[in-house]
C-alpha positions as CSV (number, residue, x, y, z in Angstrom):
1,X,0.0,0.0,0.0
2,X,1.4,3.3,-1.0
3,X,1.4,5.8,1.5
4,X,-2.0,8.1,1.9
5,X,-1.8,11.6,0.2
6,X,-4.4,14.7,0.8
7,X,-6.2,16.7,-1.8
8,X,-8.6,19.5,-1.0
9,X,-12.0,19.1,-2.6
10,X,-14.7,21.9,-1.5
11,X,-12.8,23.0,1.4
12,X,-12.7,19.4,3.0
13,X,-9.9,17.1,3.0
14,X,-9.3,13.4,1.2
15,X,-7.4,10.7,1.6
16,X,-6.4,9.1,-1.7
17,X,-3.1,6.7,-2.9
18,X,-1.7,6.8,-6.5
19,X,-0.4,4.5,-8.5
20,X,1.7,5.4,-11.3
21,X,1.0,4.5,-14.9
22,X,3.2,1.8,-16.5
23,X,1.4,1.7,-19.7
24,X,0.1,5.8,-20.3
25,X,-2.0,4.3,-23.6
26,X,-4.2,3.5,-20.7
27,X,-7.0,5.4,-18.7
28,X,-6.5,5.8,-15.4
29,X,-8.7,3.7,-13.2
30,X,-10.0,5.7,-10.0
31,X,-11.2,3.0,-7.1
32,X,-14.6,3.8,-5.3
33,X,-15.0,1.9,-2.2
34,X,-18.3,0.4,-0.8
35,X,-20.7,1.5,2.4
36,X,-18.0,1.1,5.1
37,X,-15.0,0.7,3.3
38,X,-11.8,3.4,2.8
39,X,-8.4,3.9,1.2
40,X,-7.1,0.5,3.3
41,X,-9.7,-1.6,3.8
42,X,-9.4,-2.5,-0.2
43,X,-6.1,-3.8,1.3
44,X,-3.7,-4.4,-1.4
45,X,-6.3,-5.2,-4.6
46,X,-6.1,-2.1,-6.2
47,X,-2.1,-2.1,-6.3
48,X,-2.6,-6.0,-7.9
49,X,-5.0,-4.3,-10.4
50,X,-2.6,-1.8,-11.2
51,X,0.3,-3.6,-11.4
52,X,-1.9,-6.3,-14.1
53,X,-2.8,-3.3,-16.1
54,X,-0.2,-0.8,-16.2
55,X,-2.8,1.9,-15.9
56,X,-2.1,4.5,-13.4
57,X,-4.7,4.3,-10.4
58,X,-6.4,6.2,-7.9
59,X,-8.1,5.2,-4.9
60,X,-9.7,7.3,-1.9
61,X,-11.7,7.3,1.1
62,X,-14.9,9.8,0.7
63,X,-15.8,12.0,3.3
64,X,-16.4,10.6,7.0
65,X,-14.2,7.4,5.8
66,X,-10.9,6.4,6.1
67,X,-8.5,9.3,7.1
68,X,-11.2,11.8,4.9
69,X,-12.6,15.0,6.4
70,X,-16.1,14.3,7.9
71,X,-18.7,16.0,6.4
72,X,-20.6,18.5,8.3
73,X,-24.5,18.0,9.4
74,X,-27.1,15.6,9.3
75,X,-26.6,12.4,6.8
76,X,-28.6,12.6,3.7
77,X,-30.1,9.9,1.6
78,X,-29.0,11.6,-1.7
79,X,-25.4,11.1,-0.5
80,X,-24.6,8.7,-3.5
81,X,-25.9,11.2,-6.1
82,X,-24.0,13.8,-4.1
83,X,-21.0,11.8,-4.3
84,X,-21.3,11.2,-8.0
85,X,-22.2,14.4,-9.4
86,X,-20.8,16.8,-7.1
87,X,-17.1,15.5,-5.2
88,X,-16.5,12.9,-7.4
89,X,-16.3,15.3,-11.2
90,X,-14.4,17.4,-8.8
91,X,-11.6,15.3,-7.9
92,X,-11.3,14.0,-11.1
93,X,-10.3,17.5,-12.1
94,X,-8.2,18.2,-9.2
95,X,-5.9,14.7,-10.2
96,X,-5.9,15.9,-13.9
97,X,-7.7,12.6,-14.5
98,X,-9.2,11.9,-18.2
99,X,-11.8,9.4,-19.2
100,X,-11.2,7.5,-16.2
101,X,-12.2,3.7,-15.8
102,X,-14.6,3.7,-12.5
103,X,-13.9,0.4,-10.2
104,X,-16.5,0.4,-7.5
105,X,-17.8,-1.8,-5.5
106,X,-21.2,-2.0,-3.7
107,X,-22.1,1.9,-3.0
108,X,-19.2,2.7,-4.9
109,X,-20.6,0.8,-7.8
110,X,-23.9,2.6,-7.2
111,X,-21.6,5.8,-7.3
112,X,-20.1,5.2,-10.6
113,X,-22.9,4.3,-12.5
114,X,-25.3,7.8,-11.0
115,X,-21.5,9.8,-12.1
116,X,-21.3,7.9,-15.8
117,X,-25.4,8.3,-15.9
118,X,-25.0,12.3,-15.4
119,X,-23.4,12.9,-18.5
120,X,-19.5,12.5,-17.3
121,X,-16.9,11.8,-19.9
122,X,-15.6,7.8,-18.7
123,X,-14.4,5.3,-20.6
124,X,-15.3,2.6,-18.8
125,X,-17.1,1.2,-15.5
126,X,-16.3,-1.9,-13.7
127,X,-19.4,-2.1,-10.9
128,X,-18.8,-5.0,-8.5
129,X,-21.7,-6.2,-6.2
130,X,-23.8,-2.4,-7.0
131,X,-26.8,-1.6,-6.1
132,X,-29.5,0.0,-8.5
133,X,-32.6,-1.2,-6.8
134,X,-33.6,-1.4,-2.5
135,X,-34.0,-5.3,-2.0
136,X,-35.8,-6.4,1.3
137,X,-32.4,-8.9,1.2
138,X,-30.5,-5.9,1.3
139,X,-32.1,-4.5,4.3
140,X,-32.2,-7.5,6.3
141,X,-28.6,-7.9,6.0
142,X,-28.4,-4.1,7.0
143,X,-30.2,-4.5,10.5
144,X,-28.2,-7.6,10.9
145,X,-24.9,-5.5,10.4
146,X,-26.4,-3.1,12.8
147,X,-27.3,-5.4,15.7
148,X,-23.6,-6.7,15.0
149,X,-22.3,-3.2,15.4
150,X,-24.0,-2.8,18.7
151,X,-23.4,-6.1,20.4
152,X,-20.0,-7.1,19.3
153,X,-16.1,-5.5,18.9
154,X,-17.3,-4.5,15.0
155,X,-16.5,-1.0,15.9
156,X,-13.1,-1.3,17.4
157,X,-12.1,-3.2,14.6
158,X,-13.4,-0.8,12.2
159,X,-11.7,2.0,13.8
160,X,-8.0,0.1,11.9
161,X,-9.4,1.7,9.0
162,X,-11.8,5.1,10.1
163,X,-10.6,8.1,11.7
164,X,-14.0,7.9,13.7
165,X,-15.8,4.4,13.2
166,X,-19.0,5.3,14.8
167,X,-19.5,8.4,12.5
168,X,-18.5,5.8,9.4
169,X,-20.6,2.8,10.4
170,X,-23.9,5.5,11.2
171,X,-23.4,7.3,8.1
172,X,-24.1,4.5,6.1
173,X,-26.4,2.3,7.9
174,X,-28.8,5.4,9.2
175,X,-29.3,5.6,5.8
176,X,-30.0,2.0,4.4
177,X,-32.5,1.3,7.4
178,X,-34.5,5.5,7.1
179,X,-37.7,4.4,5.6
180,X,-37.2,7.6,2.9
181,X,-33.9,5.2,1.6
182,X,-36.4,2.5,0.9
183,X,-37.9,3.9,-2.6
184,X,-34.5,4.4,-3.6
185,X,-34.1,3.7,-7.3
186,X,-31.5,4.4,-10.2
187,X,-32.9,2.4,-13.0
188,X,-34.4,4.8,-14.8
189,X,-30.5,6.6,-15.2
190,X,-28.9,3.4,-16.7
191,X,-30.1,3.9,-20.4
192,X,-28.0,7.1,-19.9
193,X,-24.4,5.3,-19.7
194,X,-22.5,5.7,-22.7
195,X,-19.7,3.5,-21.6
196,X,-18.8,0.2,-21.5
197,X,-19.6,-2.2,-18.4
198,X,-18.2,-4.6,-16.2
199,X,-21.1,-6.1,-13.6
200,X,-19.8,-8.5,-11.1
201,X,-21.6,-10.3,-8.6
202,X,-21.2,-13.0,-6.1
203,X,-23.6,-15.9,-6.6
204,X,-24.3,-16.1,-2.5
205,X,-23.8,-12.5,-2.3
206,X,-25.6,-11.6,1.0
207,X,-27.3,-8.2,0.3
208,X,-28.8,-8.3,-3.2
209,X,-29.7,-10.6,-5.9
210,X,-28.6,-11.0,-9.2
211,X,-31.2,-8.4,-10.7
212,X,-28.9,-6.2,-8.9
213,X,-26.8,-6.6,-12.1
214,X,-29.2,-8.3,-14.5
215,X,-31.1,-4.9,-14.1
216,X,-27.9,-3.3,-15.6
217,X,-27.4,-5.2,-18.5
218,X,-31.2,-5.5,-19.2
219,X,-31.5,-1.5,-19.5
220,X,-28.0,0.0,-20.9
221,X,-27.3,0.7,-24.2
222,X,-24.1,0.0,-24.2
223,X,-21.7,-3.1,-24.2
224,X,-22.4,-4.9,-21.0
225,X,-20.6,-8.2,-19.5
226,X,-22.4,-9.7,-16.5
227,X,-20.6,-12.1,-14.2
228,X,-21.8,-14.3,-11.5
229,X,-19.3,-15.5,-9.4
230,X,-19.5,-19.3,-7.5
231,X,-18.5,-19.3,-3.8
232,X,-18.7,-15.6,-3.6
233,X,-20.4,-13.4,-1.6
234,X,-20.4,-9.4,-0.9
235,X,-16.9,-9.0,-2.5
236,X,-15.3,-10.2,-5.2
237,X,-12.2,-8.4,-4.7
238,X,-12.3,-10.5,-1.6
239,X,-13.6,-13.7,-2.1
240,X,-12.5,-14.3,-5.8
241,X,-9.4,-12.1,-6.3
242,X,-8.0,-13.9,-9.3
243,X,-11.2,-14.7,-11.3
244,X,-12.0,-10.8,-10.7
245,X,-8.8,-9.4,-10.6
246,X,-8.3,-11.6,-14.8
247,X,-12.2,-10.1,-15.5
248,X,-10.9,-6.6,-14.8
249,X,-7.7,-6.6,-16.0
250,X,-8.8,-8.1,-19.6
251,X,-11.6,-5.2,-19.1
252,X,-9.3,-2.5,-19.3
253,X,-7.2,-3.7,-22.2
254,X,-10.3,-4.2,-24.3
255,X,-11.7,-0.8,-23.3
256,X,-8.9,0.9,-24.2
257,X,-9.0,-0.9,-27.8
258,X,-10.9,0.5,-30.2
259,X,-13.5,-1.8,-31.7
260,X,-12.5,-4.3,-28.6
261,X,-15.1,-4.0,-26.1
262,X,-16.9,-6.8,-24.4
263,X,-20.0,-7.9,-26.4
264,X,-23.3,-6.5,-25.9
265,X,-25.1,-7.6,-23.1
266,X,-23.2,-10.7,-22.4
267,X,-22.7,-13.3,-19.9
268,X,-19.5,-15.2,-18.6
């Protein structure tokens, strides 16, 4: 892991790593983390994905997570389009980043596709485990985490990773369980993408379904691979590193070819 660096985006401070580019033919690939995640918690993936690709990489904590600036008053349950639309355009520009690939995974995937949807130049999204729909799956595996939270040693551990765990692990799950989160809904943005896609999912993934990606490659228009991964939950970063780490690293090199991108609405 390379060590954290600081960029000031709206007055607030982020925690980001860089990776350099080996191959400069390539777009840079800029990491977005899930619900609780950060900078470290993606442990050393990101450097393996960089290192496959030769693209230069960028990954950060947003606001409240990792060694990031909290964000002042209440939590909102717009944060994902605020993240996408508003802070993430913003460091882009601040990097000098062009036509990045988005990477994200679970809220981060959710971010990438509301930031590609909104009419932002990418060349490519790789959305791992994301969310487009509220599943009652989804919720139930929310109030579990919460109950965990409460009972067990969930925040201490969490707070390896967060500058202030409780304000990290509220901040997301206030929001999943406020009954305003539950009509949440980004379907109707997909035909919107004009980039490639990447869906992964985890077979046994443990808060959403397949439609969670199906839903994706049923509605863009644009070249869309779907994988569902065997003995997988949650993260497929995690629990199948090299089947993932091959799907996104053949991703990039076929993006970044003209003519080369994975097949329309396909399935591997």
């Amino acid at each position: 892991m390379s060590t954290s660096l600081f960029v000031e985006i709206d007055g607030a401070r982020l925690e980001y790593v860089r990776y350099p580019a080996v191959r400069p033919d390539l777009p840079p690939l800029v990491f977005l983390h899930e619900g609780l995640g950060s900078v470290a918690m993606w442990r050393d993936f990101p450097q393996r994905v960089a290192a496959a690709t030769g693209a230069e990489t960028i990954v950060y904590s947003r606001r409240g997570y990792g060694r990031s600036a909290k964000r002042a008053g209440p939590h909102r349950v717009d944060y994902m389009h605020r993240e996408a639309r508003e802070t993430l355009p913003a460091l882009i520009r601040a990097l000098g980043l062009m036509q990045p690939i988005l990477v994200g995974h679970s809220d981060g995937a959710s971010i990438a596709l509301i930031h590609a949807a909104s009419g932002h130049d990418v060349s490519g999204l790789v959305v791992m485990a994301p969310h487009i729909v509220v599943e009652d799956l989804t919720i139930a595996s929310i109030e579990v985490a919460r109950d965990t939270y409460r009972t067990t040693d969930l925040g201490k551990r969490l707070g390896r990773y967060h500058d202030d765990a409780d304000h990290s692990f509220w901040g997301w799950n206030d929001i999943w369980l406020d009954p305003a989160f539950r009509g949440w809904n980004i379907e109707a943005l997909l035909p919107d993408i004009r980039a490639p896609i990447l869906a992964l999912q985890g077979e046994d993934d443990e808060y959403g379904t397949a439609y969670q990606v199906t839903g994706i490659r049923d509605r863009a228009m644009v070249p869309c691979t779907v994988a569902l991964l065997p003995a997988c939950r949650h993260s497929p970063h995690r629990d199948q590193p090299e089947r993932t780490l091959s799907l996104i690293s053949t991703f990039v090199e076929n993006t970044a070819s003209v003519g080369a991108t994975p097949g329309l609405n396909t399935k591997i």
